[in-house]
BATIBA-878010 format. One record per residue: residue number from 1; residue in one letter; x, y, z of N, C-alpha, C in turn. Coordinates in steps of 0.02 Angstrom, whole numbers, plus 50000, padded with zeros to 5 digits. Layout:
BEGIN
+-----+-----+-------+-------+-------+-------+-------+-------+-------+-------+-------+
|   n | res |    nx |    ny |    nz |   cax |   cay |   caz |    cx |    cy |    cz |
+-----+-----+-------+-------+-------+-------+-------+-------+-------+-------+-------+
| NUM |   A |     X |     Y |     Z |     X |     Y |     Z |     X |     Y |     Z |
...
+-----+-----+-------+-------+-------+-------+-------+-------+-------+-------+-------+
! end
This chain:
BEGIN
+-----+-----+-------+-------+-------+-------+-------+-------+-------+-------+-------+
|   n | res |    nx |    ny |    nz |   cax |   cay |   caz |    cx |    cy |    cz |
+-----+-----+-------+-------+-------+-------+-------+-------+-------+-------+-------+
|   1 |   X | 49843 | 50985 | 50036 | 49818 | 50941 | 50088 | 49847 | 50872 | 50076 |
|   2 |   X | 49885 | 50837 | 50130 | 49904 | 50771 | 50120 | 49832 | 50719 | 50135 |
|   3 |   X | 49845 | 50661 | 50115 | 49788 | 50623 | 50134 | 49812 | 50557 | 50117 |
|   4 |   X | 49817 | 50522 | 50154 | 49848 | 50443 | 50183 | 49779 | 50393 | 50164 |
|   5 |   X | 49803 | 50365 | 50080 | 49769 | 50303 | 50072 | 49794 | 50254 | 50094 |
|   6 |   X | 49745 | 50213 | 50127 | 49733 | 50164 | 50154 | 49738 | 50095 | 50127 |
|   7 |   X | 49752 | 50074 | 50111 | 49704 | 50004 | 50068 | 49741 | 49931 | 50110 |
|   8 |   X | 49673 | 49887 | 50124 | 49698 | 49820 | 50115 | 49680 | 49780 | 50099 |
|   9 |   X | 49740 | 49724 | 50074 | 49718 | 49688 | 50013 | 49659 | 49616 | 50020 |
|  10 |   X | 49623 | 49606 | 49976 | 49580 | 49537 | 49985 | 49635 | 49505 | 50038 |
|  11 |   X | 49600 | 49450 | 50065 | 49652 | 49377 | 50088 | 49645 | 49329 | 50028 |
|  12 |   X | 49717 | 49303 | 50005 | 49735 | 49271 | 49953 | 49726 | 49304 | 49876 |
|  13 |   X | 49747 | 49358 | 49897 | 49741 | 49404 | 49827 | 49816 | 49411 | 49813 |
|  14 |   X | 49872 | 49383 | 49828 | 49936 | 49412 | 49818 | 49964 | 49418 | 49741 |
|  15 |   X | 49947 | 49347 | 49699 | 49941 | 49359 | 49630 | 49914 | 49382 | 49593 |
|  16 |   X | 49853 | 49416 | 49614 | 49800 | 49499 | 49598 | 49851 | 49536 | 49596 |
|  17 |   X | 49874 | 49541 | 49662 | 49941 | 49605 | 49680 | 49986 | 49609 | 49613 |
|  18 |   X | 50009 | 49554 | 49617 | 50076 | 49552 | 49568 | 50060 | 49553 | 49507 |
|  19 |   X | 49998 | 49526 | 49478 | 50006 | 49536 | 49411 | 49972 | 49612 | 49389 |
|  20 |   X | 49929 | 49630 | 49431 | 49920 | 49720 | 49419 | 49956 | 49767 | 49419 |
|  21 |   X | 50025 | 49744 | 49476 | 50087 | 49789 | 49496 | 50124 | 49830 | 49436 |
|  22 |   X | 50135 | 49804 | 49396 | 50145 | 49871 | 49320 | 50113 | 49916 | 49284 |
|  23 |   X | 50063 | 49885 | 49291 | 50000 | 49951 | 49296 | 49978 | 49992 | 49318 |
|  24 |   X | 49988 | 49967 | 49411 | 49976 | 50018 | 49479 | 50044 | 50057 | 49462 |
|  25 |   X | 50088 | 50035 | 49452 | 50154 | 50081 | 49473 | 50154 | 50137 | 49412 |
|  26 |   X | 50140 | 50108 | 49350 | 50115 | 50161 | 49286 | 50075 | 50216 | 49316 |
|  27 |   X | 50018 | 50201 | 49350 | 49960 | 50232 | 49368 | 49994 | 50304 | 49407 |
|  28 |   X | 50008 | 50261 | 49462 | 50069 | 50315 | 49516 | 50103 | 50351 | 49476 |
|  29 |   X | 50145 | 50330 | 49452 | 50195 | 50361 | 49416 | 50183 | 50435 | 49387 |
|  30 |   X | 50113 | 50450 | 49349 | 50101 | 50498 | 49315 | 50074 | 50546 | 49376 |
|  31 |   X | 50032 | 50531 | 49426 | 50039 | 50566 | 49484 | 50107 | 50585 | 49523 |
|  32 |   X | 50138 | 50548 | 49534 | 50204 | 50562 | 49547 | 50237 | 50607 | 49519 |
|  33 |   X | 50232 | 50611 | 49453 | 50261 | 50668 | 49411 | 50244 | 50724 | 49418 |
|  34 |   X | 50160 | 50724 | 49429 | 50123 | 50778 | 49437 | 50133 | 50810 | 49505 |
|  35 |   X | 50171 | 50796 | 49552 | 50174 | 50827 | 49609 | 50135 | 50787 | 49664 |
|  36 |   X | 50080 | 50729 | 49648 | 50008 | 50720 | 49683 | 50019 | 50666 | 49729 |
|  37 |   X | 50119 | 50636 | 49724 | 50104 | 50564 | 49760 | 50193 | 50598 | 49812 |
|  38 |   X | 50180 | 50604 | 49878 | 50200 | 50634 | 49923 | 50274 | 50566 | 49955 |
|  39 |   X | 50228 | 50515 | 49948 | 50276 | 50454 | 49987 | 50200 | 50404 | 49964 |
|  40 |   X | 50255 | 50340 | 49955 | 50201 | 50262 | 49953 | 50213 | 50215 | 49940 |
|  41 |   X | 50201 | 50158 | 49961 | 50231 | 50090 | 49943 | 50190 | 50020 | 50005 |
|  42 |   X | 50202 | 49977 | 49998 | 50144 | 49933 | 50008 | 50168 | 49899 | 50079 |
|  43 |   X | 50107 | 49899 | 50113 | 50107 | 49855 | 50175 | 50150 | 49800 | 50154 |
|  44 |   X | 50157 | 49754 | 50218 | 50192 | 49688 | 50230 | 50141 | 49651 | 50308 |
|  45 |   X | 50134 | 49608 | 50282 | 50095 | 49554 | 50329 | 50182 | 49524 | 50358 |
|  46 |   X | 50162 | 49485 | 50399 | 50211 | 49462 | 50469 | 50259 | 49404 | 50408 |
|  47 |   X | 50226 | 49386 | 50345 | 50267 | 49329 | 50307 | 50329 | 49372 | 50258 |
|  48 |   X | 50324 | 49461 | 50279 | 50357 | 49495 | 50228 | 50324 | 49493 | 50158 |
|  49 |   X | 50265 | 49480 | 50146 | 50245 | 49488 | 50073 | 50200 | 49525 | 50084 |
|  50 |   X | 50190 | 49584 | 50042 | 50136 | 49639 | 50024 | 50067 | 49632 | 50043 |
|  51 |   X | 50040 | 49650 | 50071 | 49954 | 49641 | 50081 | 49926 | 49703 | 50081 |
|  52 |   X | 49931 | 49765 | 50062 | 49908 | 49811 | 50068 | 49945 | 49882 | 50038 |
|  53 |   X | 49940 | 49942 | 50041 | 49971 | 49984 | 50017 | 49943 | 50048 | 50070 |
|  54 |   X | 50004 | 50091 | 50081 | 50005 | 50149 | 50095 | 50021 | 50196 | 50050 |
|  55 |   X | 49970 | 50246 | 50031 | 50006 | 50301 | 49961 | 49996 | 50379 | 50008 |
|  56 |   X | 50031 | 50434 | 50025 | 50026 | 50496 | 50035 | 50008 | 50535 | 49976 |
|  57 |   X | 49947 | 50591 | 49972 | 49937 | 50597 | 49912 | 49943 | 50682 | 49925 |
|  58 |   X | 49965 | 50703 | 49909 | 49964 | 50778 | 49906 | 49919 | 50818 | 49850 |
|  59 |   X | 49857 | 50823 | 49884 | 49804 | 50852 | 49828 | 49759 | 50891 | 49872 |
|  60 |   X | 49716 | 50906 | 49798 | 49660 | 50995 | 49849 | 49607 | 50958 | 49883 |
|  61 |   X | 49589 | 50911 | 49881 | 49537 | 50873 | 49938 | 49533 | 50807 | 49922 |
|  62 |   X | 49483 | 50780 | 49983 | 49478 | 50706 | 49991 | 49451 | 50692 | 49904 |
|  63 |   X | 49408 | 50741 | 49885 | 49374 | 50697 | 49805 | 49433 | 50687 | 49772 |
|  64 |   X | 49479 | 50729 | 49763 | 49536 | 50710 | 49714 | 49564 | 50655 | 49740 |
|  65 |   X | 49580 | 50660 | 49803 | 49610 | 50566 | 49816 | 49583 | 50521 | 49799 |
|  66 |   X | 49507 | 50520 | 49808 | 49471 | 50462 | 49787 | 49464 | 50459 | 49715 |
|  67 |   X | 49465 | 50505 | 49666 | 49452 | 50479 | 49602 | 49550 | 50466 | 49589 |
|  68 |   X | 49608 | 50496 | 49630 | 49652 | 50439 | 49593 | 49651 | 50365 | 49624 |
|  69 |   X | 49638 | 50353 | 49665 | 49649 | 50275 | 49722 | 49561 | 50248 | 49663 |
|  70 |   X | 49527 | 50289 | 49641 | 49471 | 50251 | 49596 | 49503 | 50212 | 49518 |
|  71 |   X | 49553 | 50271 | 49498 | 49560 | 50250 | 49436 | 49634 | 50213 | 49439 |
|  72 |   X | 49657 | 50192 | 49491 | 49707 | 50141 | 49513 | 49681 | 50070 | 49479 |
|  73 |   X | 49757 | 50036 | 49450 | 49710 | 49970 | 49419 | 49721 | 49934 | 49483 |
|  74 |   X | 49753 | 49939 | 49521 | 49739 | 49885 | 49592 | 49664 | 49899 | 49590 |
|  75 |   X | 49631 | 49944 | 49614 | 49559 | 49947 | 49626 | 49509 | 49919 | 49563 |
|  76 |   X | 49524 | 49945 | 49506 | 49498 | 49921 | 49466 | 49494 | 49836 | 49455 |
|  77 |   X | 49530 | 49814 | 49473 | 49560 | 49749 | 49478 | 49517 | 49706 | 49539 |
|  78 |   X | 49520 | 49746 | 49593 | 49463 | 49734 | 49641 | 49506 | 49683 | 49706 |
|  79 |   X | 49569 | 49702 | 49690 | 49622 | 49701 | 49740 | 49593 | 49702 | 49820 |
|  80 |   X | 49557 | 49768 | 49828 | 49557 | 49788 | 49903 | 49495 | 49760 | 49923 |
|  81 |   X | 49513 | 49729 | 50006 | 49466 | 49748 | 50029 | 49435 | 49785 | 50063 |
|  82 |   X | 49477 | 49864 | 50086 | 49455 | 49890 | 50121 | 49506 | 49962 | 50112 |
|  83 |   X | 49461 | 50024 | 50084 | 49497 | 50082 | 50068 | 49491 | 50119 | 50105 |
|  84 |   X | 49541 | 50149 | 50159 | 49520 | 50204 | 50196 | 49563 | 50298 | 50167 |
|  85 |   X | 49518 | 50356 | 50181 | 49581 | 50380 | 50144 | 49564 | 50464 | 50229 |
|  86 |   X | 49603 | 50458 | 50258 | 49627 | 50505 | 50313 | 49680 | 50551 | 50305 |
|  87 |   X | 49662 | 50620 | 50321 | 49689 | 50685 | 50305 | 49776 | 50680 | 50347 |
|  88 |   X | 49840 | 50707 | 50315 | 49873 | 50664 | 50358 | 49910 | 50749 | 50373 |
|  89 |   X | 49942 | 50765 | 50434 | 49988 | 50799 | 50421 | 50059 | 50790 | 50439 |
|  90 |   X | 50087 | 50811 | 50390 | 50168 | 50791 | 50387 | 50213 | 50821 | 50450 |
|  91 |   X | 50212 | 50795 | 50511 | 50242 | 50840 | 50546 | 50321 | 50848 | 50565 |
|  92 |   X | 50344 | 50765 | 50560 | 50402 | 50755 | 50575 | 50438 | 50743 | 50493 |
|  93 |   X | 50498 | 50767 | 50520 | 50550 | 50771 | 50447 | 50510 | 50766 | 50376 |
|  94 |   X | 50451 | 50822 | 50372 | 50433 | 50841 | 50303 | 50475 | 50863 | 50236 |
|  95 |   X | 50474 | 50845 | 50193 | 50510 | 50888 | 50144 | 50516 | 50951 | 50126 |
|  96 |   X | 50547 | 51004 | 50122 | 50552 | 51069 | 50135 | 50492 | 51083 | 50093 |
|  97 |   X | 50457 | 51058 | 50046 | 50405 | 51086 | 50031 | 50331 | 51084 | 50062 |
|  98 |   X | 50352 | 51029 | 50115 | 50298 | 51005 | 50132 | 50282 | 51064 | 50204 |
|  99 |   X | 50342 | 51092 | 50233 | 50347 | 51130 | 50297 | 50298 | 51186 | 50294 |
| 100 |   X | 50260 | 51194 | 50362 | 50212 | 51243 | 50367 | 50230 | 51285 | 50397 |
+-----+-----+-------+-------+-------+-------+-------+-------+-------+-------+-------+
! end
C-alpha cells in the first residue's frame, strides 16, 4: 500500500529544517533501504526554500506510516505543523514494481 505523507512545516521553522536535515535523511535512508520509502523530498514555498515535505511510503498500512513519519527526527524536533498521511495510488509511470 502506498501512502503520501504529508507534512508542513511551522512558519519560521527553516533553521529547525536545516539543522535536523542529517538526521531526517539518516532516518529515511534506512527505510529506503528497506524497500519502505517509494519517492520523497521536500516542498518549496514561492521563495524556493523548503517548507514542508512529501515522502511516498510503501508499507502494509496507515499504522506503519505513522510510526515511521513518528520516529522521524523532523517530527521529533517538532518541525511540523501539520501531518497528513493519504493512501496514494501510483498510477501514472509507476516503477515496474509498483504496476498492478
Amino acid at each position: 500500500m502506498h501512502i503520501a505523507l504529508i507534512c508542513t512545516d511551522k512558519p519560521g521553522s527553516l533553521q529547525l529544517r536545516l539543522d535536523t536535515r542529517p538526521a531526517h535523511l539518516e532516518h529515511m535512508k534506512r527505510y529506503e533501504e528497506a524497500g519502505k520509502v517509494a519517492a520523497g523530498g521536500p516542498l518549496l514555498g514561492t521563495d524556493g526554500k523548503p517548507n514542508g515535505s512529501l515522502i511516498v511510503l510503501d508499507v502494509a498500512d496507515i499504522a506503519e506510516a505513522q510510526a515511521i513519519a513518528a520516529a522521524d527526527p523532523y517530527a521529533k524536533a517538532g518541525l511540523f505543523a501539520n501531518v497528513e498521511f493519504r493512501q496514494w495510488n501510483w498510477l501514472i509511470n509507476p516503477p515496474a514494481a509498483a504496476r498492478s
